[in-house]
C-alpha positions in Angstrom: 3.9 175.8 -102.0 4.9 174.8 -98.7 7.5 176.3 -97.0 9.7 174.7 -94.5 13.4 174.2 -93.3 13.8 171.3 -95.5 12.7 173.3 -98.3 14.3 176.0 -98.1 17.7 173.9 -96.8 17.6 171.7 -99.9 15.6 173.5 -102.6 12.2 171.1 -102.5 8.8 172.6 -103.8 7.3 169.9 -101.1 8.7 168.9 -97.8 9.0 165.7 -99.3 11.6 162.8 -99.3 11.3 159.2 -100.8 12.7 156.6 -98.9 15.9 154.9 -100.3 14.3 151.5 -100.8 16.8 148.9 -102.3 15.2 147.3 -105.3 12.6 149.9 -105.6 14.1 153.3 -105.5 15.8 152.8 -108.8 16.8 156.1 -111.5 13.1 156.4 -112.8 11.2 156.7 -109.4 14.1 159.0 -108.2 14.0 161.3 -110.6 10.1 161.5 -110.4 10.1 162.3 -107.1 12.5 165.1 -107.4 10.7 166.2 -110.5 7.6 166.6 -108.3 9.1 168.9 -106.2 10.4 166.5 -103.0 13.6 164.9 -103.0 14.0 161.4 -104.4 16.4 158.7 -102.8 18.3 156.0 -105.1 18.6 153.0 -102.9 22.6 152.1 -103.2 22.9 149.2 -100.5 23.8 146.4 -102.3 25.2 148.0 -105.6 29.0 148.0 -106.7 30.8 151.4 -107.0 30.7 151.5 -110.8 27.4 150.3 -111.1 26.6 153.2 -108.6 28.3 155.7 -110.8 25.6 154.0 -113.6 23.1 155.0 -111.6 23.4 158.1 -110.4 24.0 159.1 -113.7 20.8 158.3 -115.3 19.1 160.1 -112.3 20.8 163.2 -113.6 19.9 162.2 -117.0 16.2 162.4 -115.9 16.3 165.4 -113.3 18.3 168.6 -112.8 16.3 168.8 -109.4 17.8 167.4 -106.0 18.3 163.6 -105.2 19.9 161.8 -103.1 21.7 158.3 -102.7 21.0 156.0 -99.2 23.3 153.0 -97.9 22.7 150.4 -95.5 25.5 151.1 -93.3 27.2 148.2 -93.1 27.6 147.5 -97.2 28.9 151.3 -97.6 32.5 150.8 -98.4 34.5 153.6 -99.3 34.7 153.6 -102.4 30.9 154.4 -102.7 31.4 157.6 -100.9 34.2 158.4 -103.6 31.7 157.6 -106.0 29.1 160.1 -104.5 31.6 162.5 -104.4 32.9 162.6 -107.7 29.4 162.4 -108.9 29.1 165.5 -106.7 25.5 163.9 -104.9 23.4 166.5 -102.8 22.5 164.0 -100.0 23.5 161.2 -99.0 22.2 159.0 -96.4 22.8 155.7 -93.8 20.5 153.3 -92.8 
């Protein structure tokens, strides 16, 4: 195992983290990446605040391990962050 700041900061086996890519990074491929030991990213950009909620919660259906949830900035709206918040995210992250 490779240890590193990021690993140690964020509890990785691997000093690894998927890229939030909207369309792509949906529950399944986050939760294998985490599940291998980096960190997956749920691409959120474009999704409404409940369906958000939907999501992240089938991530943690799938993994126990560290995720996190990316925006593209300028579609973020509050109400996302609540969501992230409630739903207690480890990371999340701006494009």
């Amino acid at each position: 195992m490779l240890r590193t700041r990021l690993t140690e900061d964020y509890g990785l086996d691997v000093p690894f983290i998927a890229a939030g890519m909207a369309f792509v990074a949906m529950p399944p491929l986050v939760a294998a990446v985490s599940n291998a030991g980096g960190m997956g990213t749920l691409g959120a950009s474009l999704v409404p605040p409940d369906a958000l909620r939907s999501l992240i919660q089938a991530v943690r259906s799938m993994t126990q391990r560290p995720f996190g949830v990316n925006f593209i900035t300028q579609f973020a709206t509050e109400a996302h962050i609540d969501v992230c918040l409630e739903e207690q995210v480890p990371v999340v992250s701006f494009f």
